[in-house]
C-alpha positions in Angstrom: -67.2 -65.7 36.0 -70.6 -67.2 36.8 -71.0 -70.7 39.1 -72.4 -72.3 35.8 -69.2 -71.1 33.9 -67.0 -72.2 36.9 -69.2 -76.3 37.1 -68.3 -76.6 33.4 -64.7 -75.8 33.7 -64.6 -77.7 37.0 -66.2 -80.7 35.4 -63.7 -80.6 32.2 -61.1 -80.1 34.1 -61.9 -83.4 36.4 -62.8 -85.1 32.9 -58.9 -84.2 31.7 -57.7 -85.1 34.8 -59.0 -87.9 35.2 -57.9 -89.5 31.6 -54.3 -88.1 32.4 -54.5 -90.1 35.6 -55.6 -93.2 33.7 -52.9 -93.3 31.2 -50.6 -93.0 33.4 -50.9 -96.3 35.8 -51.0 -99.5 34.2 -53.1 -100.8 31.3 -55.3 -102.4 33.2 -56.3 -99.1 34.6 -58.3 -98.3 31.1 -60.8 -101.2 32.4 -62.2 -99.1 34.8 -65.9 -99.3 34.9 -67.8 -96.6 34.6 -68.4 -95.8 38.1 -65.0 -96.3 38.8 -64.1 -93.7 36.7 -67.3 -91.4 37.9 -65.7 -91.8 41.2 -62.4 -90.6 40.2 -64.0 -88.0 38.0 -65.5 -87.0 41.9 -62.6 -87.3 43.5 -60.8 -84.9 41.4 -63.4 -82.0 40.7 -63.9 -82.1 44.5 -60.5 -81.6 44.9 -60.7 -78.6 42.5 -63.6 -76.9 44.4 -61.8 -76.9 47.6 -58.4 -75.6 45.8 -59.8 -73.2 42.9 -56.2 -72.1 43.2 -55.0 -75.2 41.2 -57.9 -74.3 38.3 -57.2 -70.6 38.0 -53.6 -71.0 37.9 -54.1 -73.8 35.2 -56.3 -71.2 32.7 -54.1 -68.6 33.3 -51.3 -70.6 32.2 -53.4 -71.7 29.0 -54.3 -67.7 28.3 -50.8 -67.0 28.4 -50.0 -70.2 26.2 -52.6 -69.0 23.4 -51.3 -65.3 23.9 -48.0 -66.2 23.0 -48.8 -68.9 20.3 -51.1 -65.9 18.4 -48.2 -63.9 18.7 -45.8 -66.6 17.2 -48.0 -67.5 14.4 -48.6 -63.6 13.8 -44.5 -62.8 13.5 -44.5 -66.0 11.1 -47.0 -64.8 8.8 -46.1 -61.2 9.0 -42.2 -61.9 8.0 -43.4 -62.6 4.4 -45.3 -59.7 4.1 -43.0 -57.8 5.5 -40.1 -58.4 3.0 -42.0 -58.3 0.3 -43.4 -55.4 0.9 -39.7 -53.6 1.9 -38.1 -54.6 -1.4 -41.0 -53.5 -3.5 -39.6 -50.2 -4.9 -43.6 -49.8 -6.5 -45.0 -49.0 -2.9 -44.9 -45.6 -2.4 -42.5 -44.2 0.1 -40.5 -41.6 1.6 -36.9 -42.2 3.0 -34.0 -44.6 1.9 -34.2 -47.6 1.4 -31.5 -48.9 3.9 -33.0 -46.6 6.6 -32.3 -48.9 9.8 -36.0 -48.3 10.4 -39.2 -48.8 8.8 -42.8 -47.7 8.7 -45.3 -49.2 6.6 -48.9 -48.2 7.3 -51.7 -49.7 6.2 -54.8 -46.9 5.6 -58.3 -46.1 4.0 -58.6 -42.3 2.7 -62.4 -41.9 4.6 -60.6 -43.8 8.0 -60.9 -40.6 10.5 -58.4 -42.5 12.7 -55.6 -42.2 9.9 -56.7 -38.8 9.2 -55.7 -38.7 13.2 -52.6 -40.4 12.7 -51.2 -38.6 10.1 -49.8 -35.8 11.3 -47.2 -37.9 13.6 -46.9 -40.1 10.5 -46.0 -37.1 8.4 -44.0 -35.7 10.7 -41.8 -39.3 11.4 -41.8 -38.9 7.4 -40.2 -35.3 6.8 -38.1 -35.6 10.3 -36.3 -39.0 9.2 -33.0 -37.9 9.4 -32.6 -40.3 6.4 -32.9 -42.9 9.2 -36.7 -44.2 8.6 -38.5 -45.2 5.8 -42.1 -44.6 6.0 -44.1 -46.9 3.3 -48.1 -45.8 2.2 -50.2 -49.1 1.5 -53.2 -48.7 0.0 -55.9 -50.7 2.2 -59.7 -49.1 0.9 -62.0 -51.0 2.8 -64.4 -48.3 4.0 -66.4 -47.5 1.2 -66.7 -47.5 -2.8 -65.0 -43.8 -2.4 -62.2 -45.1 -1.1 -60.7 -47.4 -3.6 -61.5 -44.4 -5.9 -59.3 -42.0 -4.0 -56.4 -45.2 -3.7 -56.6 -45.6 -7.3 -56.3 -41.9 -7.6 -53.4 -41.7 -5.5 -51.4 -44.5 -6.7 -51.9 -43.1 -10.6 -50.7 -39.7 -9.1 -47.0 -41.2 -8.0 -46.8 -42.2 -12.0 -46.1 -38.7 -11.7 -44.5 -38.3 -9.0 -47.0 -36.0 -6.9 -48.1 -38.8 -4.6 -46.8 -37.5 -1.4 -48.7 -34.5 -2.2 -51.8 -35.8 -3.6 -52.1 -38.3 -0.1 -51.7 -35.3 2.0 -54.2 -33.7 0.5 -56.5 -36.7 0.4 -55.7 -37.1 4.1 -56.4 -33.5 5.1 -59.8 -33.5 3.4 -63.0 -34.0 5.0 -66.4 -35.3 4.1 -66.4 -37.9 1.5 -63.9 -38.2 -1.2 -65.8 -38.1 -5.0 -65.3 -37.6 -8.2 -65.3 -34.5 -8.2 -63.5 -33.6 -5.1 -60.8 -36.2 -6.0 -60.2 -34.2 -9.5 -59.8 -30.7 -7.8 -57.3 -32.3 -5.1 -55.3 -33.4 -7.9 -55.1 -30.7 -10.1 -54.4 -28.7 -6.8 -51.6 -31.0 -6.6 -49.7 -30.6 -10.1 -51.4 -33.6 -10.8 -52.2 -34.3 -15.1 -55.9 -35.0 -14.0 -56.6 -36.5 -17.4 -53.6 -38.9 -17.6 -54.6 -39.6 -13.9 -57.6 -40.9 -15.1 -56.4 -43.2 -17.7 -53.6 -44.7 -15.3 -56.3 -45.4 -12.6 -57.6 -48.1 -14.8 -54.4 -50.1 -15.4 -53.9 -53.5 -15.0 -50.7 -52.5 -12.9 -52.9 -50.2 -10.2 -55.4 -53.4 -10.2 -52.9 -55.8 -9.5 -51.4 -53.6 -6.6 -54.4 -53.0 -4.6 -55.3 -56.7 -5.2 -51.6 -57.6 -3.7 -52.0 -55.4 -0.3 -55.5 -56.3 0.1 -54.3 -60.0 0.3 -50.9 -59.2 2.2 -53.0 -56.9 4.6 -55.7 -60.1 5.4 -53.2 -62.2 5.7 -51.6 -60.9 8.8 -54.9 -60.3 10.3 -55.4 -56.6 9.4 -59.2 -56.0 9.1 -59.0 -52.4 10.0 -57.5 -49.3 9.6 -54.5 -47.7 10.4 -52.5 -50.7 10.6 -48.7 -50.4 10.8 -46.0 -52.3 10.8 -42.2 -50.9 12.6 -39.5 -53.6 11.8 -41.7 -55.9 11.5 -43.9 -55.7 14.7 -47.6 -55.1 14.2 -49.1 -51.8 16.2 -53.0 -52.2 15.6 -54.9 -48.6 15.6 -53.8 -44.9 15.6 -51.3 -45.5 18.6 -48.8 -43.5 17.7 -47.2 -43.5 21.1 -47.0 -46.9 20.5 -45.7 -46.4 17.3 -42.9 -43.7 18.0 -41.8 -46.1 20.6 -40.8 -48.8 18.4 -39.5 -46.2 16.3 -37.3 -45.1 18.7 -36.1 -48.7 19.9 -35.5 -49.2 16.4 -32.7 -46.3 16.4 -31.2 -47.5 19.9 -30.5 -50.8 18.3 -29.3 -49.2 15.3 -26.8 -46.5 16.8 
């Protein structure tokens, strides 16, 4: 922190002070003149550059204060999403639906972090034990290839291939086009031409519309995003992740 940086807190901090002091002696007191009240003002932040102790302690204590505030109004907008989300039979998913744990990712086909991730979220997927539900959520925000691909895959659960139509999205590399996106498919068992058709429903529109807004709302702008009971993990940390997976079982057993 810079001496300029460290004047301007000092003098807000005298300025705060200051106003605390004068509401609270008598009424009179707000009839200070302004000098009077440039001395206190003097008083104080001279008192604060001989204890910078008091000052630091006081921002840390505000730091912690917005820290845990974020993370209050975070948990209160996430709840929402979050049951909507787990009683929305529509989202593709893999596990029961009363697993005592869940996983709902947030992703973008051309994201080469989830193409990271997904190998520990495949493997927390077929390893369940019937004891986690892993949920895919369809978050293109990368590119115009992207919502092609989520349309692509979502029309191939109509059919029930979408497990393997997304691994095979997620395993591909370079960019995801037409034609790449048809060969995937029919790779997969997919009815390419019926895939087609059900990419441009009003139902596939109104999904990716619906986890576009839930995703914004709880303050995911990028991707992988996930969501274990209900906590947020930010990023491909799938440490993270398994941890919370874990704890999620303790608390269940």
């Amino acid at each position: 922190m810079n001496s300029h940086m460290i004047k301007r807190l000092l003098g807000g901090a005298a300025i705060m002070l200051s106003l605390g002091f004068a509401m609270g002696v008598p009424a009179q007191a707000a009839d200070l003149s302004d000098a009077q009240k440039a001395e206190i003002e003097g008083v104080i932040e001279q008192y604060l550059m001989e204890n910078p102790d008091v000052l630091l302690r006081a921002i840390q204590n505000v730091q912690v204060w917005q820290t845990t505030e974020q993370a209050r109004q975070q948990a209160e907008a996430i709840q929402p999403v979050w049951d909507a989300l787990v009683a929305d039979s529509s989202v593709p998913s893999v596990g029961p639906l009363d697993a005592p744990v869940t996983v709902i990712e947030f992703f973008d086909y051309h994201c080469g972090y989830c193409k990271r991730a997904f190998d520990g979220v495949k493997e927390l997927a077929e390893n369940s034990d019937g004891k986690i539900r892993t949920m895919f959520v369809e978050f293109p925000i990368l590119r115009e290839e992207s919502a092609i691909a989520a349309r692509a895959a979502l029309a191939a659960a109509k059919q029930g291939k979408y497990m393997k139509i997304h691994a095979a999205f997620m395993e591909s590399r370079g960019v995801l086009d037409e034609a790449q996106i048809n060969k995937l498919a029919e790779d997969a068992g997919v009815d390419v031409d019926q895939m087609r058709k059900d990419m441009q429903s009003p139902e596939i529109n109104g999904m990716l519309q619906q986890y576009s807004a839930m995703a914004r709302s709880i303050g995911v702008n990028g991707t992988p995003a996930f969501l274990i009971n209900g906590q947020m993990v930010s990023g491909a940390d799938m440490e993270r992740v398994n941890a919370l997976v874990k704890a999620g079982l303790e608390e269940a057993s």
